[in-house]
C-alpha positions in Angstrom: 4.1 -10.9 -35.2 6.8 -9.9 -32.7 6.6 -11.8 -29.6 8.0 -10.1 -26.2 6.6 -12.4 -23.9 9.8 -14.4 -23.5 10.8 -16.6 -20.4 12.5 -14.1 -19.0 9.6 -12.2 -18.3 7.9 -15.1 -17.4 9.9 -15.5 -14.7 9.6 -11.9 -13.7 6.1 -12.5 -13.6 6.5 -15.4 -11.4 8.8 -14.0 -9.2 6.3 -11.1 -8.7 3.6 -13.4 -8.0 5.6 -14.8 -5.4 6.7 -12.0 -3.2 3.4 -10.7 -3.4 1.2 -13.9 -2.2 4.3 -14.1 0.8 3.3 -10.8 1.5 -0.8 -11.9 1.5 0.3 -15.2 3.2 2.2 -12.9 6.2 -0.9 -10.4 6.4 -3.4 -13.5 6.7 -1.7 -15.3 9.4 -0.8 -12.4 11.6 -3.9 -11.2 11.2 -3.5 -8.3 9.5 -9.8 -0.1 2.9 -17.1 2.9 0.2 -15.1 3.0 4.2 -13.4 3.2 7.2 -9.4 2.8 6.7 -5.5 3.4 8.3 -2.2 3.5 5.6 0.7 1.6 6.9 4.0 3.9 6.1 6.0 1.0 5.1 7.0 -1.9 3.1 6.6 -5.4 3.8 8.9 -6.8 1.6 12.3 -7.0 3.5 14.0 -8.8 1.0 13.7 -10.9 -2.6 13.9 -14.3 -3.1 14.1 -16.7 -5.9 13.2 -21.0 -5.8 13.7 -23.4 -8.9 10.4 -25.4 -9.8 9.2 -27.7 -12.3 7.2 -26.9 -15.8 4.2 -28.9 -15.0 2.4 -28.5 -11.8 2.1 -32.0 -9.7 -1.5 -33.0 -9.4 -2.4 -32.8 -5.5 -5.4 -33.7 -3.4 -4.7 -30.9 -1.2 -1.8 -28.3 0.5 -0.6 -28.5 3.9 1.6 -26.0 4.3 2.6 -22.5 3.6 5.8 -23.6 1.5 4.0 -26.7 -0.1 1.4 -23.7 -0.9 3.4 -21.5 -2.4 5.1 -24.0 -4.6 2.1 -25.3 -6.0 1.1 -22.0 -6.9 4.3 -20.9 -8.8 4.6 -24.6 -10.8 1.1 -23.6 -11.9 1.7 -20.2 -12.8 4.7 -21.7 -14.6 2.9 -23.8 -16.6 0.2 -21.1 -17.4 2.5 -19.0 -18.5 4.7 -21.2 -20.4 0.9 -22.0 -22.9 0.3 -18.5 -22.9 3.9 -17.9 -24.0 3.7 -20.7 -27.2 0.0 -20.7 -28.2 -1.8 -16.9 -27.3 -2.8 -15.4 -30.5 -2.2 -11.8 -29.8 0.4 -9.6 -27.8 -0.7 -9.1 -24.4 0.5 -6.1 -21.9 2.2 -7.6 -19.0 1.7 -5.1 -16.1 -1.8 -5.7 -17.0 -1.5 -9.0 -16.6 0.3 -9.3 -13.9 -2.6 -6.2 -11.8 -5.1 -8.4 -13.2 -3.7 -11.4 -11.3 -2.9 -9.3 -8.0 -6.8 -8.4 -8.5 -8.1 -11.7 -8.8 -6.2 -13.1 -6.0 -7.8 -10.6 -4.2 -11.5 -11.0 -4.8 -11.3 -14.5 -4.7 -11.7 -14.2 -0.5 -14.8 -12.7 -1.1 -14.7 -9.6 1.0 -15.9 -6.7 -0.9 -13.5 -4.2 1.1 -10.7 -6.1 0.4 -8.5 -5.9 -2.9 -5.5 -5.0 -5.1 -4.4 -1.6 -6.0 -2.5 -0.9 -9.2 0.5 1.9 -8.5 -1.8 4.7 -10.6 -4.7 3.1 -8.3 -2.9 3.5 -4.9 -1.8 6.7 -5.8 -4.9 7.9 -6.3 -6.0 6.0 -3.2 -3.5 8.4 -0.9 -4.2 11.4 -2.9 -8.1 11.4 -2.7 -7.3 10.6 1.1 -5.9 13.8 1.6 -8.8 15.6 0.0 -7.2 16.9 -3.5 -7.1 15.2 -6.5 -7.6 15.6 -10.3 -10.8 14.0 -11.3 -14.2 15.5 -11.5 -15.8 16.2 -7.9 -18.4 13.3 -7.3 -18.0 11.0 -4.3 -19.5 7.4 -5.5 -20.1 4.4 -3.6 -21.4 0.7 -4.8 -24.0 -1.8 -3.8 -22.8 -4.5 -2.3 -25.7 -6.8 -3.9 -25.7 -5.8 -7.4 -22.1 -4.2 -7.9 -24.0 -0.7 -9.4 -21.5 2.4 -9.0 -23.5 5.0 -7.8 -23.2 8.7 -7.0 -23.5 9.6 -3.4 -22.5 13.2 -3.9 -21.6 15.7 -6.5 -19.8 18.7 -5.5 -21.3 21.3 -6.9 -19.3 23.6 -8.0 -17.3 20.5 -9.8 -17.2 19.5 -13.4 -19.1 15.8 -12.5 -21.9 18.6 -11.1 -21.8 21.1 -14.0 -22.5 18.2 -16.5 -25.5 16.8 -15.2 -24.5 13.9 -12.6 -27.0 13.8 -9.6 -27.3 12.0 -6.5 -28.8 8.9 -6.9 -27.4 8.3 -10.7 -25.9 5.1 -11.5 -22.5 5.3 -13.1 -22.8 2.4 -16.2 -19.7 3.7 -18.2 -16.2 4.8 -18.0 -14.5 5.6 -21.0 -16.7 2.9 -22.4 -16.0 0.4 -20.5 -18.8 -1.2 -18.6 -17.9 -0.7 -14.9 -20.4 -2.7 -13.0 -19.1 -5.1 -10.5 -15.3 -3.5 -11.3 -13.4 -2.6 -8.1 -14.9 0.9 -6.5 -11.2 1.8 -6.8 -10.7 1.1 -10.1 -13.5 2.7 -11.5 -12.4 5.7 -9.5 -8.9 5.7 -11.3 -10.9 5.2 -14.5 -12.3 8.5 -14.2 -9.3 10.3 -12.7 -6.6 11.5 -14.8 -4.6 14.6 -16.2 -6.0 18.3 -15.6 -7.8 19.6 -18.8 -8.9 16.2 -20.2 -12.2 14.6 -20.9 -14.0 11.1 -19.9 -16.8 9.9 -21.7 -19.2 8.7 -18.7 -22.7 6.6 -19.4 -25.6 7.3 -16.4 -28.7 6.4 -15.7 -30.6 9.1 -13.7 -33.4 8.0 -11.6 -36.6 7.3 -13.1 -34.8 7.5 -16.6 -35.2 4.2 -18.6 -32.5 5.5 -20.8 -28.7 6.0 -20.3 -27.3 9.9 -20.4 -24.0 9.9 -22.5 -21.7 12.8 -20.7 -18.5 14.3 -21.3 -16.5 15.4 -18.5 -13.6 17.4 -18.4 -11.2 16.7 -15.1 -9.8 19.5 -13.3 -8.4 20.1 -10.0 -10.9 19.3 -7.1 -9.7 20.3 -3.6 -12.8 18.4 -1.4 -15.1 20.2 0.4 -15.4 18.2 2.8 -17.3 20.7 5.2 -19.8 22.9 4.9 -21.7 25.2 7.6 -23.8 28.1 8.2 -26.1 29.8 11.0 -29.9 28.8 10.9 -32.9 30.1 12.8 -32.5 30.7 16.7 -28.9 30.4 16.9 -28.1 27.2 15.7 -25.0 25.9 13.7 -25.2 23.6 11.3 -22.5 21.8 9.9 -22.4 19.1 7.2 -19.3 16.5 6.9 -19.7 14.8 3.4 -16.5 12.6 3.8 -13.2 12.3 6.4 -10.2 12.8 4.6 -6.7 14.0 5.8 -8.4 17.7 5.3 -11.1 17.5 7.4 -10.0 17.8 10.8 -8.6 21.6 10.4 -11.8 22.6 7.8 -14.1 21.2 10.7 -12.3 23.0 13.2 -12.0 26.1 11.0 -16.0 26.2 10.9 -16.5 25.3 14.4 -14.7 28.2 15.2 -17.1 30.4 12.9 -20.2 29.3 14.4 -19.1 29.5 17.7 -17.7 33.3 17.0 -21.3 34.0 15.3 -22.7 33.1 19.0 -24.7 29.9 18.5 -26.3 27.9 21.3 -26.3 24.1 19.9 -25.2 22.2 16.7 -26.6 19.8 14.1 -24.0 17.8 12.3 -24.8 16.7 9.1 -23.6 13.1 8.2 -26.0 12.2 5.5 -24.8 10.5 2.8 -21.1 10.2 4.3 -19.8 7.3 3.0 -16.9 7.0 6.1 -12.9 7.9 5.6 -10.0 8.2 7.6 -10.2 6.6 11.0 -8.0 9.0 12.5 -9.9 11.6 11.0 -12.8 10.9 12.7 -11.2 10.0 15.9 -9.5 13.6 16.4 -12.8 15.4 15.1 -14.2 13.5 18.1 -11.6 14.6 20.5 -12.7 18.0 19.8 -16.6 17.5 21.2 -16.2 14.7 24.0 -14.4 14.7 26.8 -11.2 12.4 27.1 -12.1 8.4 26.6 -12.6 5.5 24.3 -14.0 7.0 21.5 -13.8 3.1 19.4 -11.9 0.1 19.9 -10.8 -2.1 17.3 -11.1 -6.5 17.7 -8.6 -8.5 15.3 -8.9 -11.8 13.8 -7.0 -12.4 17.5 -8.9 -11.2 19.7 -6.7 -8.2 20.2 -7.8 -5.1 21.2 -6.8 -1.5 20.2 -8.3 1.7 21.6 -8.4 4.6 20.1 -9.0 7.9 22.8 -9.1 11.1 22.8 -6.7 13.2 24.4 -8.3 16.4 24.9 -11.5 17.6 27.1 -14.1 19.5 24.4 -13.4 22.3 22.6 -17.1 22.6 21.7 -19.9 22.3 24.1 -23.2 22.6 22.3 -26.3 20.7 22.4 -26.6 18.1 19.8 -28.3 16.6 17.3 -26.7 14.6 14.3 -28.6 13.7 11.4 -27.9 10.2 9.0 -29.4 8.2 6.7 -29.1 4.7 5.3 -26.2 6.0 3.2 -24.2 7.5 6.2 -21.7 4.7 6.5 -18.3 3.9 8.0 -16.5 6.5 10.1 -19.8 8.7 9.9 -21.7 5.5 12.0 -18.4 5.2 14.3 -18.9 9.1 14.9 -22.4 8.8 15.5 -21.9 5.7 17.7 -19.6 7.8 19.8 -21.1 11.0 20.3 -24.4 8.9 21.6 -22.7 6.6 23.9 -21.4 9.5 25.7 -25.1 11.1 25.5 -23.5 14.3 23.6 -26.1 14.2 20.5 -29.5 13.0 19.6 -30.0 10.8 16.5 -32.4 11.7 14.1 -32.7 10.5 9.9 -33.2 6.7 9.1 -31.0 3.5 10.0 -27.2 3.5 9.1 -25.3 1.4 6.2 -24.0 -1.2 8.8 -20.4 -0.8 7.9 -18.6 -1.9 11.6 -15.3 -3.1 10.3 -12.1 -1.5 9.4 -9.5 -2.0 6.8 -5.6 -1.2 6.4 -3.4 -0.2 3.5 -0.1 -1.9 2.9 2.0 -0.3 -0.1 4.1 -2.8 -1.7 7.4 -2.4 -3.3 6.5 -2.0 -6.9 4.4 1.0 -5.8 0.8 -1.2 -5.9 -1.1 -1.7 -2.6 -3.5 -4.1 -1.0 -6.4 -3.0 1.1 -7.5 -5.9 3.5 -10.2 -5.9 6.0 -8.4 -6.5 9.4 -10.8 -5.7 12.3 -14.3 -5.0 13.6 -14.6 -1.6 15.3 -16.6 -1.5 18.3 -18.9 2.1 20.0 -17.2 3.0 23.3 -20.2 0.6 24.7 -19.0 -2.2 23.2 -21.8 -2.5 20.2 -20.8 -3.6 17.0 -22.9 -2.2 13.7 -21.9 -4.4 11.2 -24.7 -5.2 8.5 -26.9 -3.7 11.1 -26.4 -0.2 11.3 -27.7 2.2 13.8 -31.2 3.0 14.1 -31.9 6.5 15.0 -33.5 8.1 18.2 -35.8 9.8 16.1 -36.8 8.2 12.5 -37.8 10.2 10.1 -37.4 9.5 6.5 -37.2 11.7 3.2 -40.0 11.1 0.4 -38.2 8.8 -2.5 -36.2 10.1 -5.1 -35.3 12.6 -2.4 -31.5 13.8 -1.5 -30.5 15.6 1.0 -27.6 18.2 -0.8 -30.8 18.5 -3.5 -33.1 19.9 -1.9 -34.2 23.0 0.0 -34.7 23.4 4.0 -39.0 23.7 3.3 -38.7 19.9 1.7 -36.3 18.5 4.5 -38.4 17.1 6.9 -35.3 15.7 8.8 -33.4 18.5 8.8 -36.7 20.3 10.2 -37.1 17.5 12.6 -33.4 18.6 14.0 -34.3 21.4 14.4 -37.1 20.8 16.2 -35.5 18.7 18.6 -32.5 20.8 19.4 -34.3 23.9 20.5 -36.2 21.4 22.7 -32.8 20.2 23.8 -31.9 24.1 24.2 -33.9 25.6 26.5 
C-alpha cells in the first residue's frame, strides 16, 4: 500500500496546528457565531513561524506558560503523528485530519457556539449570511441538551418543503451519516452543495415512530427572509424568519408597502427566528426607534460597546411583536429593544434565552473560528441569557402546533395580537 503520509507532511500538519492554537491563544487572552454573530474582515495571522522540538513529548505535572504551552502541544502532536505515520493500517485524508483536529480543539471548551469552520464550511457560513445559497431552503437549529438537528422552518416554495420536511421534524441523516451531536455548521454544509444535485436526508416527523427516507434535490435558495401582508382594520403584519445581510432592504421594502396600503399599527412576527446578523438587527431597529442604545455588548473585560441608532423612526405604528420559545438571538435582542423603549407590546410564550454574541475570525488557509466573545445587554441593562424574555401577554399554541403551518382561525397568538393592537389603536 502506498503511503503519503510522510514527515514532511507531518510537519505541515504540525506547523498548521501551531499557527492556528497561536491564533486561539491571542483570541483567548485578549478576549476575543442557532445565533447572534459579527465577521471580522481580516486575518490574524501576520506572519509564519517554525520551532525545532523533540520526538517524544516530556511528561509534565502541569504548563505555566503560553510558550511552555505551545511546546508541549507540538512535541505531542509530534509524537502522534510520528505512530500514526509507522503503525496506521489504512491511508488517511489529511485536510480531514488536520479540520478534525481544528474541530476538536474547539469543542473541547465546551461552549456550544463556539467552533471550527472548514474552508467549504466558512464559505457557506458568509454565504448563507447574505441570504443566498445553494442548499435546499430549511432553516434548522439544535438542542443544546440532546444535540437533535431540527427544522425550525421550511421555505415553502423550496425543495426541503416540496419533499415533505416540516417544522418540528428532526433531521437524523445526511447523506447517511448520523448527524446528531455534529456541529450545526457542519451538518449544514453536509446538506449544501452544487445546483441540480441530490442528498439522501433521514427524518423523523413528529408523532412518527419511524424515520422518513427523503431525497432532496439542491437548487438556488435566495431567503425569504420577510414576508407581509394587510390584515383586518388596517393592520400590517410582517414576519422576520431570520436576519441576514438581506434583510434590512426586504424589511424596508415591505414597510414601505404597508405603510403605502394605509395601515394604522404593526405586528412583527418573530416566531421561530433563530437570530442572525447583529448589524442586521441593529439597523432594522434604527428604522422604528428613535436615536439611542438599541444593545450594548460586555467582554470577558468588562468592556463595553454600544451599538445606536442613528436615525429618528421611519415608521411610527403601534406595536405588537409576537415570539415564541424558538424566537432566539437577535429576534430576543430586537424584542428586548423595541420594549425598553415602550414601542411594542409582547405577546407569544418565553424566549430561547440566547444573550450572548459571537465573532467570526477567517484564518489564512480559508477555515474560520466562531468564538463566543460577549454578553449583549437590552438598552435597560437586562441580560437574557438561559432566561429569555417572558412576554407581556402569554399565550401559547396547542402542541404539535407551528406557526408558518397553520391558518389565522387556529392562531390564537396571532389573534391575541390582533386583539391587543386595535386596543393599542384607538
Amino acid at each position: 500500500m502506498e503511503n503519503k503520509n510522510n514527515l514532511g507532511f507531518t510537519k505541515g500538519i504540525l506547523l498548521g496546528m501551531a499557527m492556528t492554537l497561536m491564533v486561539v491563544l491571542i483570541l483567548f487572552s485578549a478576549g476575543a457565531w442557532g445565533g447572534l454573530f459579527t465577521i471580522n474582515g481580516g486575518s490574524l495571522m501576520k506572519e509564519d513561524y517554525e520551532k525545532s522540538f523533540q520526538t517524544e513529548p516530556e511528561k509534565s505535572e502541569g504548563v505555566s506558560t503560553e510558550s511552555e504551552f505551545e511546546e508541549h502541544v507540538l512535541k505531542k502532536m509530534r509524537s502522534i503523528m510520528k505512530i500514526m505515520d509507522s503503525y496506521y493500517l489504512e491511508e488517511y485524508d489529511e485536510d480531514e485530519m488536520l479540520d478534525g483536529m481544528m474541530s476538536g480543539m474547539l469543542s473541547a471548551v465546551g461552549d456550544p457556539y463556539t467552533g471550527y469552520y472548514s474552508e467549504e464550511s466558512y464559505n457557506n457560513l458568509l454565504e448563507s449570511s447574505q441570504g443566498i445559497y445553494y442548499g435546499i431552503g430549511v432553516v434548522v437549529s439544535q438542542k443544546v441538551d440532546t444535540g437533535e438537528v431540527y427544522v425550525v422552518n421550511p421555505y415553502e416554495d423550496c425543495p426541503g418543503f416540496e419533499a415533505g420536511i416540516r417544522p418540528g421534524d428532526i433531521i437524523y441523516r445526511v447523506g447517511g451519516v448520523e448527524v446528531t451531536g455534529m456541529d450545526l455548521n457542519e451538518v449544514v454544509a453536509m446538506i449544501r452543495g452544487a445546483e441540480g444535485t441530490t442528498i439522501d436526508i433521514s427524518v423523523l416527523h413528529e408523532n412518527d415512530k419511524e424515520l422518513t427516507d427523503l431525497i432532496v434535490e439542491r437548487r438556488k435558495i435566495e431567503a425569504h427572509t420577510i414576508e407581509f401582508k394587510v390584515m383586518e382594520n388596517n393592520i400590517g403584519y410582517i414576519q422576520i424568519t431570520e436576519f441576514d445581510e438581506i434583510t434590512t432592504e426586504q424589511f424596508k421594502k415591505g414597510m414601505d408597502e404597508l405603510a403605502s396600503c394605509g395601515v394604522e399599527g404593526i405586528i412583527v412576527d418573530l416566531r421561530d427566528n433563530p437570530g442572525g446578523s447583529l448589524s442586521a438587527v441593529v439597523d432594522i431597529l434604527d428604522t422604528l426607534l428613535p436615536k439611542g442604545i438599541y444593545t450594548y455588548l460586555v467582554d470577558k473585560n468588562g468592556d463595553r460597546e454600544n451599538y445606536k441608532g442613528k436615525h429618528d423612526a421611519s415608521y411610527d405604528y403601534p406595536m405588537v411583536v409576537l415570539v415564541n420559545e424558538n424566537s432566539a438571538s437577535a429576534s430576543e435582542l430586537f424584542t428586548g429593544a423595541v420594549r425598553d423603549y415602550d414601542k411594542a407590546v409582547v405577546v407569544g410564550t418565553t424566549t430561547f434565552g440566547k444573550g450572548i454574541v459571537q465573532q467570526i475570525f477567517p484564518l489564512r488557509d480559508g477555515s474560520g473560528i466562531k468564538v463566543t466573545m460577549a454578553k449583549y445587554y437590552t438598552p435597560n441593562g437586562i441580560c437574557i441569557h438561559k432566561t429569555g424574555i417572558q412576554p407581556d401577554i402569554e399565550v401559547e399554541l396547542d402542541e404539535g402546533e407551528y406557526p408558518s403551518m397553520i391558518e389565522y382561525e387556529d392562531d390564537e397568538q396571532l389573534q391575541k395580537a390582533v386583539e391587543v393592537l386595535k386596543e393599542q389603536m384607538k
